[in-house]
SEZAPA-673217 format. One record per atom (N, C-alpha, C, O): x, y, z. Coordinates in steps of 0.1 Angstrom, whole numbers, padded with zeros to 4 digits, always signed. Example, Ala and Ser with C-alpha at 12.3 -4.5 7.8 and 13.67 -1.06 7.14 Angstrom:
# residues 2
+0132-0057+0078
+0123-0045+0078
+0132-0033+0078
+0142-0033+0085
+0128-0022+0071
+0137-0011+0071
+0129+0000+0079
+0134+0011+0080
//
This chain:
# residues 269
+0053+0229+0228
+0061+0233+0217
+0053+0242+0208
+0043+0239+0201
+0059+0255+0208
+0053+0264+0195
+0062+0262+0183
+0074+0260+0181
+0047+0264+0174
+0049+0262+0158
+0036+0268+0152
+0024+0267+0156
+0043+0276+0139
+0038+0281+0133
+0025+0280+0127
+0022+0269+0131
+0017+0284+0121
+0005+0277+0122
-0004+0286+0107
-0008+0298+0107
-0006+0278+0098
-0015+0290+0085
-0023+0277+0081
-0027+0269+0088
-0026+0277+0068
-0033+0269+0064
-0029+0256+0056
-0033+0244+0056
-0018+0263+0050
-0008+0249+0046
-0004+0240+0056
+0000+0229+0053
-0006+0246+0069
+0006+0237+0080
-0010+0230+0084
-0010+0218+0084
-0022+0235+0087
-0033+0226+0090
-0038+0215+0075
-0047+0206+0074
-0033+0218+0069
-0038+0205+0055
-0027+0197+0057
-0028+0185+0056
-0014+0206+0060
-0004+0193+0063
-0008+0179+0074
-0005+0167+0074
-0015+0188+0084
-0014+0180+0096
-0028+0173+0092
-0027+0162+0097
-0040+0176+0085
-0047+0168+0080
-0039+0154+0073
-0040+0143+0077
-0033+0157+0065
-0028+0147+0056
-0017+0134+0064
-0015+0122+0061
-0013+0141+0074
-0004+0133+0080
-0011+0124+0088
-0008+0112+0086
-0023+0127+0099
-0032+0119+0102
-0039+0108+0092
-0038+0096+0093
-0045+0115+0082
-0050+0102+0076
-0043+0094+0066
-0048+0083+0062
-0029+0098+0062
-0021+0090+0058
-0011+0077+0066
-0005+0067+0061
-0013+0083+0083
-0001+0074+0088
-0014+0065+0094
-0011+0053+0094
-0028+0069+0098
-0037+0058+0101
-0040+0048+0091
-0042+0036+0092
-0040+0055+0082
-0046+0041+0067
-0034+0037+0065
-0034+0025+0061
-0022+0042+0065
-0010+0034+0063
-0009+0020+0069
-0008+0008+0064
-0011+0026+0084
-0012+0011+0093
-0020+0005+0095
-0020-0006+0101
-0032+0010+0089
-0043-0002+0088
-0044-0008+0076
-0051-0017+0075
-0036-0002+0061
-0030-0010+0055
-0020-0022+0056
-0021-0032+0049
-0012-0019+0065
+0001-0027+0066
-0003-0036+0076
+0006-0044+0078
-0013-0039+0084
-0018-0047+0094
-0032-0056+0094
-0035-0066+0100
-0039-0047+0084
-0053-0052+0083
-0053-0066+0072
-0046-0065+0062
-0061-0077+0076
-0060-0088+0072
-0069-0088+0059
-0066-0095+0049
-0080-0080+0061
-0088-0085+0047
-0089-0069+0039
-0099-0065+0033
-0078-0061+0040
-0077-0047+0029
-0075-0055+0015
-0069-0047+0007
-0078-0067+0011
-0072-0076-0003
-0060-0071-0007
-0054-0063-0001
-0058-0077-0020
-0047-0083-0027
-0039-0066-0029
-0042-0057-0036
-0029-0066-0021
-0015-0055-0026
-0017-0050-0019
-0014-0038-0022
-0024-0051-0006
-0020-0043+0005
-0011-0032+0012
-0013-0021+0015
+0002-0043+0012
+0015-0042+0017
+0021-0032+0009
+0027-0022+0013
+0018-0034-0006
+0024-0024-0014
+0017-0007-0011
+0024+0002-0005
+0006-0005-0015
-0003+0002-0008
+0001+0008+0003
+0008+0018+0002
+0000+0004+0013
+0009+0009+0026
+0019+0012+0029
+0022+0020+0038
+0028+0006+0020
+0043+0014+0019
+0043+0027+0013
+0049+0037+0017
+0036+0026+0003
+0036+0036-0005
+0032+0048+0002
+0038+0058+0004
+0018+0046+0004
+0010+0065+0015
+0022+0057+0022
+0029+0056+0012
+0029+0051+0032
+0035+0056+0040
+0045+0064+0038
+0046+0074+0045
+0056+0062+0026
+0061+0069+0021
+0062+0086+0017
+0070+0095+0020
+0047+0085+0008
+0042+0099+0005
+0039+0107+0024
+0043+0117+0028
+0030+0098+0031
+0032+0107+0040
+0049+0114+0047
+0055+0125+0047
+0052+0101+0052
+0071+0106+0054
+0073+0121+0050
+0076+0130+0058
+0070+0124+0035
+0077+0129+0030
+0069+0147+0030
+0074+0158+0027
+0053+0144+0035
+0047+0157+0041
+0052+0157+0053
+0055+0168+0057
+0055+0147+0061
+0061+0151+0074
+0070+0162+0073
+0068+0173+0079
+0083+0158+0066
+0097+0169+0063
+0088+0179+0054
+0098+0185+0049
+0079+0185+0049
+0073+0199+0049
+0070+0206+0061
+0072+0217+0064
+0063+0195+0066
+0053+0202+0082
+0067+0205+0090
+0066+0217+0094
+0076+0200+0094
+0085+0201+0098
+0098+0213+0097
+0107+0217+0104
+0093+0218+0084
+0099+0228+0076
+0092+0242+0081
+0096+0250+0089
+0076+0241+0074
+0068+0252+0070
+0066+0254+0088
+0070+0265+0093
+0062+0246+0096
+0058+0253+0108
+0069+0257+0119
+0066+0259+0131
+0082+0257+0113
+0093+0258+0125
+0102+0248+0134
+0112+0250+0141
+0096+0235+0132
+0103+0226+0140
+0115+0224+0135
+0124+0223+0143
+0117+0223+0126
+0134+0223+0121
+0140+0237+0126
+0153+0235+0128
+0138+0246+0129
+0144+0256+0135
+0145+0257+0143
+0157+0259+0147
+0137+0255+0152
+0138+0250+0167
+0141+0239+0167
+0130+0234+0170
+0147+0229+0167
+0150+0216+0171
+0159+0214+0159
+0155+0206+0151
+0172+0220+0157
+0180+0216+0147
+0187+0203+0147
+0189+0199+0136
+0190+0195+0156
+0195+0182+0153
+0186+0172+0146
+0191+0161+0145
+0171+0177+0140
+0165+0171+0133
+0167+0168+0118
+0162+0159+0111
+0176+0184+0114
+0178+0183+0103
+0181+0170+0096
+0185+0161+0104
+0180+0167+0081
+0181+0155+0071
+0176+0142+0083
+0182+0132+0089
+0169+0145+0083
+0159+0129+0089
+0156+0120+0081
+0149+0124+0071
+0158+0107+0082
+0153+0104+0067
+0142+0100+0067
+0138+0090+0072
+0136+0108+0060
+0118+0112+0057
+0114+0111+0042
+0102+0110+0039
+0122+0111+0035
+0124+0114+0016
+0128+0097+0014
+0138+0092+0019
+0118+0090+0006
+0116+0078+0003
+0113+0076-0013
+0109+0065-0016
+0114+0087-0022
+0109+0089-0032
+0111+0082-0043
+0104+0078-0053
+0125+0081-0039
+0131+0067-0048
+0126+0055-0050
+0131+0047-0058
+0118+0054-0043
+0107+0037-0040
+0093+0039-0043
+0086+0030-0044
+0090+0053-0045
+0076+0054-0053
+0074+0047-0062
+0064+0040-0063
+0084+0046-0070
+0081+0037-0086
+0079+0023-0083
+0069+0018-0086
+0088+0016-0076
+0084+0002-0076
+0073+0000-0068
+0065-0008-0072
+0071+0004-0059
+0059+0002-0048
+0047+0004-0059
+0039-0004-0061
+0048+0014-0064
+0034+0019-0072
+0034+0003-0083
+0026-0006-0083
+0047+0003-0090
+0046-0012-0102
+0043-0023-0091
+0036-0032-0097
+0046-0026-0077
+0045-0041-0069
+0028-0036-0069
+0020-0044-0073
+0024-0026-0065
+0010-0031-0064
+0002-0028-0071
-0009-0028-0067
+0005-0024-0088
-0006-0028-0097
-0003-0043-0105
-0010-0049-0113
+0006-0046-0102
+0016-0061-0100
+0006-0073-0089
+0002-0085-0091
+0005-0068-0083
-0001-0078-0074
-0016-0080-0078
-0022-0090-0075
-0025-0067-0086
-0039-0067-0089
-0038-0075-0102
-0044-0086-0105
-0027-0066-0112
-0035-0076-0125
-0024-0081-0131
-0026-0084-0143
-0013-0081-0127
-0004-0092-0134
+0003-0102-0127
+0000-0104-0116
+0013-0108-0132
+0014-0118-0126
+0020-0120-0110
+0023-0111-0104
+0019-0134-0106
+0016-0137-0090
+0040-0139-0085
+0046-0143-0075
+0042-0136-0094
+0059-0137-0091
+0064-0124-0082
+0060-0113-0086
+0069-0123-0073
+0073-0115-0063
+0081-0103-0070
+0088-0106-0079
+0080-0088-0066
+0089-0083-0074
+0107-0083-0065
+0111-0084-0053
+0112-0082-0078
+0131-0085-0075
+0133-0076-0066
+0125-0066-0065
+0144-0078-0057
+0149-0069-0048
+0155-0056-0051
+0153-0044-0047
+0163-0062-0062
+0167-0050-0071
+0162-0039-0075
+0169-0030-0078
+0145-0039-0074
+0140-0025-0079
+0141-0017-0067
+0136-0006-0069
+0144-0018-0056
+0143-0009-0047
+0161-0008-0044
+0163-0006-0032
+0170-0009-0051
+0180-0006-0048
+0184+0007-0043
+0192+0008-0034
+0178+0017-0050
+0178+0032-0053
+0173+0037-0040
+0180+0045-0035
+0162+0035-0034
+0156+0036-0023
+0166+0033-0008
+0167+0041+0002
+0171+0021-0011
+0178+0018+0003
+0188+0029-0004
+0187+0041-0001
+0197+0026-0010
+0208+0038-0012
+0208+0053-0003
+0217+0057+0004
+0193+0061-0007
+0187+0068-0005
+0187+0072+0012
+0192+0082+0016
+0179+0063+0019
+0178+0059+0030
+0191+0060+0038
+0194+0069+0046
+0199+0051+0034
+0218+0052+0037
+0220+0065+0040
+0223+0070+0051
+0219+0071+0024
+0222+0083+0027
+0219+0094+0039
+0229+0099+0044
+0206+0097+0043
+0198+0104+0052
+0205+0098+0062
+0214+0103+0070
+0202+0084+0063
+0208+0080+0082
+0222+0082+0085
+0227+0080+0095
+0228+0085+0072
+0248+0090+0076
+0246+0106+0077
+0254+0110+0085
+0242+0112+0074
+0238+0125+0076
+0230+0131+0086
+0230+0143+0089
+0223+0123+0092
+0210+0125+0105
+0219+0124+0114
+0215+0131+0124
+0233+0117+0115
+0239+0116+0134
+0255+0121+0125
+0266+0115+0125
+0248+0135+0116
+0264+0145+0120
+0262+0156+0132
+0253+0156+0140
+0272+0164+0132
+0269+0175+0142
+0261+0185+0128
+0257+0182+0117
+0260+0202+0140
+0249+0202+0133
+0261+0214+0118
+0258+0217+0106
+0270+0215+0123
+0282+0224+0119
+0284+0214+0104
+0282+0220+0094
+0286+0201+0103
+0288+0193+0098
+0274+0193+0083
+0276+0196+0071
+0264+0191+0089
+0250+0192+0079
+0250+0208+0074
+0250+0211+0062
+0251+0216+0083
+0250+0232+0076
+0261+0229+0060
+0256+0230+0049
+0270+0227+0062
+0286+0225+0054
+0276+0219+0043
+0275+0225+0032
+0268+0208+0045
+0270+0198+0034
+0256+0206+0028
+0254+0205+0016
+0246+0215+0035
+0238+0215+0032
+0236+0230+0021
+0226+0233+0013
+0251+0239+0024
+0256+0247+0015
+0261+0246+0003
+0259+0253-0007
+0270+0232+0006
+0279+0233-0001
+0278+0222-0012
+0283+0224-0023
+0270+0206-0009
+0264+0200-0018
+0251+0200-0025
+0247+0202-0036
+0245+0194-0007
+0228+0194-0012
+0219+0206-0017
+0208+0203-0023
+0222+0216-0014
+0214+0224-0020
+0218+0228-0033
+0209+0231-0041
+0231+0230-0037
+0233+0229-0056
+0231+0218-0058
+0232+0217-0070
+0229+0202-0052
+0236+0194-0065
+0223+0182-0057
+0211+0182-0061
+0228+0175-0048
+0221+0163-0044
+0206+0163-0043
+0199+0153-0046
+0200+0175-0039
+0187+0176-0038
+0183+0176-0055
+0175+0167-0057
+0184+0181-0063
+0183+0181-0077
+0184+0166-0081
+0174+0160-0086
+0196+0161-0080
+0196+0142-0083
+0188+0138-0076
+0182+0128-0081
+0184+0141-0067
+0170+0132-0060
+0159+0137-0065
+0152+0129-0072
+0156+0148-0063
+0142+0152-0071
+0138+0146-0085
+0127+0142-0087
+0150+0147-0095
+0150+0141-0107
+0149+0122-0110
+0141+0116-0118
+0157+0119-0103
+0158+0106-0099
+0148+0097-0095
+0147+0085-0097
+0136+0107-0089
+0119+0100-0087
+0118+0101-0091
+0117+0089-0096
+0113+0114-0102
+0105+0117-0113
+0109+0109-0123
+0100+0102-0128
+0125+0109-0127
+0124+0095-0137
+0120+0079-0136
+0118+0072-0146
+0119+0077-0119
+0119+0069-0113
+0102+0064-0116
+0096+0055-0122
+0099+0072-0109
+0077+0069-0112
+0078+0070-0128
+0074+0060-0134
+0082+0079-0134
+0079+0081-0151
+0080+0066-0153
+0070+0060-0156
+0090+0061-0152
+0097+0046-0158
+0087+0038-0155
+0081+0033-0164
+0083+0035-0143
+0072+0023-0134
+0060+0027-0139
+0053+0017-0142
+0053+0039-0141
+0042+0041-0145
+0038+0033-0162
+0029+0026-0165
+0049+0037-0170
+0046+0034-0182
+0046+0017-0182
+0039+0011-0189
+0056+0009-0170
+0054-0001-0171
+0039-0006-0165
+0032-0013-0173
+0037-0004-0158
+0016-0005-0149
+0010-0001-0159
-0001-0006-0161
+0013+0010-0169
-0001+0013-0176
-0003+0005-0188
-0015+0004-0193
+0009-0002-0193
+0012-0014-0201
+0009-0026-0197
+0010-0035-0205
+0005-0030-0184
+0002-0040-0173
-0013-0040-0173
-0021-0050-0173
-0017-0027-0173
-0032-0031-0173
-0035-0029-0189
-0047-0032-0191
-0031-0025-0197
-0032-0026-0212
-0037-0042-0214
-0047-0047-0219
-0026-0048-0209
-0027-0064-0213
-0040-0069-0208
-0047-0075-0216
-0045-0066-0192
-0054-0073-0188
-0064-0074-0193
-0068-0064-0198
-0074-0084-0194
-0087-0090-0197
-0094-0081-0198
-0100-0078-0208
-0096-0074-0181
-0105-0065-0177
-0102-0053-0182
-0111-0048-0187
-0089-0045-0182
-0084-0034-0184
-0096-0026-0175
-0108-0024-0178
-0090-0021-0164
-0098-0015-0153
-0098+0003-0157
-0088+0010-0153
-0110+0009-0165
-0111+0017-0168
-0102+0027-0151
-0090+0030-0152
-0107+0029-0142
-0100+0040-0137
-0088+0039-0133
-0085+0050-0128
-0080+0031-0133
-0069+0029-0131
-0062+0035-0147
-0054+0044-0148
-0066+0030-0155
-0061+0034-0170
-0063+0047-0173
-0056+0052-0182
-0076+0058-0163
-0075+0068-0166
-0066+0077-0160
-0062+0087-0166
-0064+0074-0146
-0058+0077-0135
-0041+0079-0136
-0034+0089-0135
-0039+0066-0137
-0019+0066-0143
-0016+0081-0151
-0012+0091-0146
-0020+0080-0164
-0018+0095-0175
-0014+0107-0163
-0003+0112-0161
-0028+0110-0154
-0028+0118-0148
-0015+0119-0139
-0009+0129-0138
-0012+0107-0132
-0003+0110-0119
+0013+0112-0130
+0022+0119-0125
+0014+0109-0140
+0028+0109-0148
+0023+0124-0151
+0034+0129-0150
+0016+0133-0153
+0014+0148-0156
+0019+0151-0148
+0027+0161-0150
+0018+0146-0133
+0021+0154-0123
+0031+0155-0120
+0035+0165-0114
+0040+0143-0125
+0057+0142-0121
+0062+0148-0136
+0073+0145-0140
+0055+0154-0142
+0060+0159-0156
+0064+0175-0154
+0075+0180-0156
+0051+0180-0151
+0052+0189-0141
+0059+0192-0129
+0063+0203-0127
+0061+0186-0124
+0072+0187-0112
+0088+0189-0116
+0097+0196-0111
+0088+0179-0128
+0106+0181-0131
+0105+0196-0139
+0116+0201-0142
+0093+0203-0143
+0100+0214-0151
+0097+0226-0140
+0100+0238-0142
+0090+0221-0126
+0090+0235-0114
+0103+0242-0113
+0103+0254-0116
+0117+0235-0109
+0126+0237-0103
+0133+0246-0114
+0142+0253-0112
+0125+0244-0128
+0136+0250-0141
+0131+0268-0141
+0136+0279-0142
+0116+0262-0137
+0109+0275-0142
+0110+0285-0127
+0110+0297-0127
+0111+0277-0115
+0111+0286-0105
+0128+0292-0104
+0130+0301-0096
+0138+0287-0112
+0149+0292-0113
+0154+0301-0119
+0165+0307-0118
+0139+0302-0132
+0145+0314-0138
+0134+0325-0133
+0139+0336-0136
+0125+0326-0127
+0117+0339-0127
+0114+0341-0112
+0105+0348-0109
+0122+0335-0103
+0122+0336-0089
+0139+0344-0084
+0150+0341-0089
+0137+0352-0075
+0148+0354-0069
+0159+0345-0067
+0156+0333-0071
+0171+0347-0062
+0178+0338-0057
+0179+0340-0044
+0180+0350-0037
+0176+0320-0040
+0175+0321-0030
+0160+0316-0022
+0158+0309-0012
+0147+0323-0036
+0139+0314-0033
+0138+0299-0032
+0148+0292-0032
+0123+0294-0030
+0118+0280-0030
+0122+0275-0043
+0125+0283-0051
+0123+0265-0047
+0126+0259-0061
+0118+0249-0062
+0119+0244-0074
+0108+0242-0053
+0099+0234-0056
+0087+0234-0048
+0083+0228-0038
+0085+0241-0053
+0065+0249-0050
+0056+0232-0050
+0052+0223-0042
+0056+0232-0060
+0044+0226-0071
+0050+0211-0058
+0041+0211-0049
+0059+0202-0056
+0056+0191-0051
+0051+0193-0035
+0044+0184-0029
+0056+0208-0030
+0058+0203-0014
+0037+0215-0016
+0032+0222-0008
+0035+0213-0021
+0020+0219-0024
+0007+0206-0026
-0002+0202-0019
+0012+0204-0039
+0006+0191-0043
+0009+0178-0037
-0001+0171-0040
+0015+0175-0033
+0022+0165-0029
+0014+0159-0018
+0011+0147-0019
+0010+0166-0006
+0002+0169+0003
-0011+0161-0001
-0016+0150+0003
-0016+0169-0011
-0028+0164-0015
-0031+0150-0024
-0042+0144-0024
-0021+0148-0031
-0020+0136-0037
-0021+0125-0022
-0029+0116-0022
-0011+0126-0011
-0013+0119-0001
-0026+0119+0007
-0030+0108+0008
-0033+0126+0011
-0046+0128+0017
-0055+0119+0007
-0063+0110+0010
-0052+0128-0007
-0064+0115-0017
-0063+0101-0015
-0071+0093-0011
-0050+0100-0020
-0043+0086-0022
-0045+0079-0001
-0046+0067-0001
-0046+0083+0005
-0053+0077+0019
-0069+0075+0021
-0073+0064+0023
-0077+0086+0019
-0090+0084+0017
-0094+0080+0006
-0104+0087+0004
-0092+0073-0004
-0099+0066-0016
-0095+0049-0008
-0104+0041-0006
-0079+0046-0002
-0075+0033+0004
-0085+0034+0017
-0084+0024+0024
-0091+0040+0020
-0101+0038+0033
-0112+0035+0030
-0117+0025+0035
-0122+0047+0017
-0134+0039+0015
-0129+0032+0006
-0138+0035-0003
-0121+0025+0001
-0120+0011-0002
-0123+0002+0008
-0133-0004+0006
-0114+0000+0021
-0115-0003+0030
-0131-0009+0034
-0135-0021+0034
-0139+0004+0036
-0148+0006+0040
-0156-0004+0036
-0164-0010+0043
-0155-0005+0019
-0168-0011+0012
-0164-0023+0008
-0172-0030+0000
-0150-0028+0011
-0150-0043+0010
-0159-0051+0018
-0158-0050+0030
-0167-0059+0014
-0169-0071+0019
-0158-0077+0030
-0146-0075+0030
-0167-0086+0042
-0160-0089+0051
-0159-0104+0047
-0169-0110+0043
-0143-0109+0050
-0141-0122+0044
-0151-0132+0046
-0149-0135+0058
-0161-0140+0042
-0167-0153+0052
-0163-0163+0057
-0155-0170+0050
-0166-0165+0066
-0158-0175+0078
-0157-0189+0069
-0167-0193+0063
-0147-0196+0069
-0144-0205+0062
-0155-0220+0069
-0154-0227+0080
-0163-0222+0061
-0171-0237+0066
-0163-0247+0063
-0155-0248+0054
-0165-0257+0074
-0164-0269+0080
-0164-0282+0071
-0174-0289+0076
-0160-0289+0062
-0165-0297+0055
-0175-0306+0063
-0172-0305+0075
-0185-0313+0059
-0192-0321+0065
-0187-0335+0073
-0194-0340+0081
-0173-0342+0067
-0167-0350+0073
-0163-0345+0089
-0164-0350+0100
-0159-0330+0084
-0148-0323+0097
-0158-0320+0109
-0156-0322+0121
-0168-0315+0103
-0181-0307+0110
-0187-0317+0123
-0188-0314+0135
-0189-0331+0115
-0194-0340+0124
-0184-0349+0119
-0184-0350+0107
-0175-0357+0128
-0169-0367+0122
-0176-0380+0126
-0175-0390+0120
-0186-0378+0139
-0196-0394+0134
-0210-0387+0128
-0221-0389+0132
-0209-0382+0122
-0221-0380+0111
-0224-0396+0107
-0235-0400+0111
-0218-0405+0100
-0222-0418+0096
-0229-0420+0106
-0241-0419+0104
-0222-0422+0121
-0232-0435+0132
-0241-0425+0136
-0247-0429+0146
-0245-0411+0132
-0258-0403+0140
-0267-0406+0130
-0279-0403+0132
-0263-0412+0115
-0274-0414+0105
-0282-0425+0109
-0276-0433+0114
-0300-0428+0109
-0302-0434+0110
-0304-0445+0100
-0308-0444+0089
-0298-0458+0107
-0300-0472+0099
-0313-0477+0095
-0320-0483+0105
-0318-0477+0086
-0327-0486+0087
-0326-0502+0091
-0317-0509+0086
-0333-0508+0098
-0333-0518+0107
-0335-0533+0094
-0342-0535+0084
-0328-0538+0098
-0321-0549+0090
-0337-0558+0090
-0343-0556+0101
-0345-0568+0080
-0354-0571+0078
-0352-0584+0084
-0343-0593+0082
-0364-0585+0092
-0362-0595+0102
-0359-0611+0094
-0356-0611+0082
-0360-0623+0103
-0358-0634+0091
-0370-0640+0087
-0376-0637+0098
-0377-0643+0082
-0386-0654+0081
-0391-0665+0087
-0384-0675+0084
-0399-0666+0094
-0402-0676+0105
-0403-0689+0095
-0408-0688+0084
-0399-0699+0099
-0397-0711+0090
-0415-0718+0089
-0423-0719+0099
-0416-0721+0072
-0430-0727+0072
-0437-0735+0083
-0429-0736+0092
-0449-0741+0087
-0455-0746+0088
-0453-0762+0083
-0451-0764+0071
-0452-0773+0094
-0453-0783+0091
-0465-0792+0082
-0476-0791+0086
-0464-0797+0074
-0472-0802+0064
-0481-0812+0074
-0477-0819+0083
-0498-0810+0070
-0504-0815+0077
-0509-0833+0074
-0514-0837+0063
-0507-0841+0084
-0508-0851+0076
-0529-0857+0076
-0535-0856+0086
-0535-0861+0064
-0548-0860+0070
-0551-0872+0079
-0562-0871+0086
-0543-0883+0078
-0544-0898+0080
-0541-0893+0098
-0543-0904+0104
-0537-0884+0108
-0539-0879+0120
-0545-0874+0120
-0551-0877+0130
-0554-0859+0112
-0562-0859+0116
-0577-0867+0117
-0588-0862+0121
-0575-0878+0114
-0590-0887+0110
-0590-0890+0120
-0600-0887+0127
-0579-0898+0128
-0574-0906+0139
-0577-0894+0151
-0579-0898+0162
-0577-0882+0148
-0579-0873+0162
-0597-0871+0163
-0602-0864+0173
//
């Protein structure tokens, strides 16, 4: 299969590698600690979602049109995945509600009723809705989406004991970036052709936030400590430990005195 090939489409394909491998050795590995699962959904998500670039920028969507609207765009679940796993590090041990990912499955629905149209069918929708209207509510809809979850995590680790400097410095930054993002589509609308890209800045950056966000979760990985094998209590270990102790030997009895001597036999002997 030929596909296009520059430098964007090789960082893509960087990023997709080491996002869908640490994904799954997030989502599988036993001792990656506490929020794992969250973690892993999440790069898996962000990767998904370089996938439908790479898929774009190198031609595979043109060549292989019944791929169009795959659902690959998961963005709607950034925010809670990002709040379930700074949730699982430093606040409380209660599961998060189903409810925050409502928006996400919605989302999902959507793509998979749209992935098994014809292709006559998606062109129409892709004229005539999604490109004025739905792709905009979605774009927007994350961005308010992470904005909202973020301020709730960076108030989560505010509370904590520890308050984990890089994480506290870190959040600010990723909300710059979705701050930025909602005003690309305004500014590439007024000083770009019609007809151009309208969102440079995520399918750019976006890439790179996934590649980071996979190799920082690896040498994490890397430099955890390996769990220690859980010891034996000493009952379990040996359960006749008692009868292998040695007894000391019970003190013999006392041999009964000596008969009193009478002297009036021995005179007589």
């Amino acid at each position: 299969m030929a596909i296009h090939l520059d430098l964007a489409v090789v960082l893509q394909l960087f990023c997709l590698v080491q996002g869908l491998s640490t994904a799954g050795y997030l989502l599988l590995a036993r001792r990656a600690g506490p929020g794992r699962h969250w973690l892993g959904l999440l790069l898996l998500g962000l990767t998904l979602q370089v996938l439908d670039y790479f898929l774009s920028r190198s031609g595979v969507y043109f060549r292989h049109r019944w791929l169009y609207f795959t659902p690959l765009f998961f963005s709607w679940g950034f925010g809670p995945l990002l709040w379930g796993w700074v949730r699982s590090r430093y606040g409380p041990g209660r599961p998060l509600h189903w409810a925050h990912f409502g928006p996400v499955v919605v989302q999902a629905l959507f793509y998979g009723l749209l992935t098994v149209q014809s292709f006559d069918t998606k062109t129409a929708f892709w004229l005539t809705v999604h490109k004025p209207i739905t792709r905009y509510v979605e774009h927007y809809g994350a961005v308010v989406s992470v904005l909202v979850y973020l301020a709730l995590a960076r108030r989560l680790v505010a509370q904590h004991e520890q308050q984990p400097r890089w994480l506290w410095q870190r959040l600010p930054l990723l909300g710059a970036f979705y701050v930025l993002a909602a005003l690309d589509p305004l500014f590439n609308a007024a000083y770009l052709p019609a007809g151009g890209t309208r969102f440079y800045l995520t399918s750019l950056v976006l890439p790179v936030l996934a590649y980071g966000l996979a190799l920082w979760a690896w040498l994490q990985l890397l430099a955890s400590p390996k769990q220690p094998e859980l010891a034996l209590p000493p009952a379990a270990a040996a359960p006749d430990a008692r009868a292998e102790t040695p007894v000391p030997p019970a003190a013999a009895p006392h041999a009964p005195p000596p008969p009193p001597v009478d002297p009036e036999h021995l005179a007589r002997l």
